[in-house]
C-alpha positions as CSV (number, residue, x, y, z in Angstrom):
1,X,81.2,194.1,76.3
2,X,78.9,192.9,79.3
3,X,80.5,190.8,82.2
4,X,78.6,187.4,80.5
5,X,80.6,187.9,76.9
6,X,84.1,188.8,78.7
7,X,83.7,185.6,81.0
8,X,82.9,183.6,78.1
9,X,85.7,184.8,76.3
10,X,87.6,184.0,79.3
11,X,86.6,180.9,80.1
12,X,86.9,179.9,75.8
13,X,90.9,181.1,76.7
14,X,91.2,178.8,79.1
15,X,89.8,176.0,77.0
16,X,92.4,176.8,74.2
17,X,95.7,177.0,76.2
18,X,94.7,173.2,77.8
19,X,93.9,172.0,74.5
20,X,97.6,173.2,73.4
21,X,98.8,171.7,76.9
22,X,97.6,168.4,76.1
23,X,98.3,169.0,72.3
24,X,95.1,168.5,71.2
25,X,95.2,172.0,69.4
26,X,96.0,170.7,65.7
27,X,98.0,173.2,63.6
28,X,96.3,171.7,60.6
29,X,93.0,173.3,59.5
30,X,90.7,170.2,58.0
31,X,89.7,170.7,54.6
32,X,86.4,173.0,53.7
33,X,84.4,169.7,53.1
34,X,84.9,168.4,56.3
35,X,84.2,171.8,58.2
36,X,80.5,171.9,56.5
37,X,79.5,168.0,57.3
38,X,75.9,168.3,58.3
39,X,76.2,165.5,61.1
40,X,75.8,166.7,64.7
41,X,79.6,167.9,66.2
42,X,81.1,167.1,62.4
43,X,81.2,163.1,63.8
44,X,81.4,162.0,60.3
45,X,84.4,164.0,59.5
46,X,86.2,165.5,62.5
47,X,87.5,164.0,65.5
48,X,86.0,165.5,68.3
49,X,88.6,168.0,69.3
50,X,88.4,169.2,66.0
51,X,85.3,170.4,66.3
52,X,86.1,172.1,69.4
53,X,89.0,173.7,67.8
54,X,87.5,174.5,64.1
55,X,83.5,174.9,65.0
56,X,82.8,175.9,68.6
57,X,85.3,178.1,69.5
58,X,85.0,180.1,66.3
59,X,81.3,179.8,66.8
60,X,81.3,181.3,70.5
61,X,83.9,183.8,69.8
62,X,81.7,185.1,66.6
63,X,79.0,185.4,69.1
64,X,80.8,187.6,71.7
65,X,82.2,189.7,68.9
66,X,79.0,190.4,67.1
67,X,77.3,190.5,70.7
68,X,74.9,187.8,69.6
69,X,72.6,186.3,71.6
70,X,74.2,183.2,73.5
71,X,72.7,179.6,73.9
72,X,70.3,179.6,76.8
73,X,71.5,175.7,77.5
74,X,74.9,173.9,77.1
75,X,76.1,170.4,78.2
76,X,79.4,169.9,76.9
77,X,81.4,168.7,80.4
78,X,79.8,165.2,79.9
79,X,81.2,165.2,76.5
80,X,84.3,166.3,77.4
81,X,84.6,163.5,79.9
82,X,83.6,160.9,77.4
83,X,85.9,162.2,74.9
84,X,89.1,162.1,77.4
85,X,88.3,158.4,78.4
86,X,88.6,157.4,74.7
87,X,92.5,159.0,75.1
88,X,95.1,159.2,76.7
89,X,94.7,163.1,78.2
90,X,93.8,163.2,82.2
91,X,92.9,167.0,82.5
92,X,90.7,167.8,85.1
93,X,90.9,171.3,84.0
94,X,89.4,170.7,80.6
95,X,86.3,169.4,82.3
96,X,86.6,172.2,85.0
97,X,86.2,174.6,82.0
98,X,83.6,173.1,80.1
99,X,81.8,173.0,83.5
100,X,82.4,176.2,83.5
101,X,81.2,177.0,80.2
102,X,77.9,174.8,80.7
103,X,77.2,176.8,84.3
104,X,77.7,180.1,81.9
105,X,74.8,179.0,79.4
106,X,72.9,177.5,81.3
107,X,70.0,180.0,81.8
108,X,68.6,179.0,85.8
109,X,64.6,179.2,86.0
């Protein structure tokens, strides 16, 4: 696995175990129809951290298993700071993460 896929996988870690601090990690998978809504990040169906949980992380971890390429962009951090002003979770480490993630993506020119 090269260094890129093992600090993804790292870094997609890290994004689980504060989900599961802040229990937003739901033990609850949501139903097939709402997994395959066609609207960007499920909106119509899942709650945001759903979609984290059931779609992206799945998605990314797919990717490092199958070694498949990566996204050459990502900017999820100012999502994840929108998304923790609409509740009640303060975790600076979530959006340390996702910055994390988005630096990882983000292919410099």
């Amino acid at each position: 696995m090269s260094e890129k896929y093992a600090e993804l996988e790292q870094v997609l870690r890290e994004i689980e175990a504060e989900m599961r601090v802040w229990s937003l990690w739901s033990a609850n998978k949501p139903s097939l129809t709402a997994l395959q809504s066609v609207q960007p990040f499920c909106i119509d169906t899942l709650s945001f951290w759903q979609w984290v949980q059931w779609i992206m992380l799945p998605k990314f971890q797919q990717m490092i298993e199958q070694q498949l390429p990566l996204p050459k962009s990502s900017n999820m951090a100012p999502m994840i700071k929108e998304a923790l002003q609409n509740n009640a979770v303060k975790s600076s480490k979530l959006i340390e993460f996702f910055d994390q993630l988005d630096q990882l993506l983000t292919i410099k020119h």
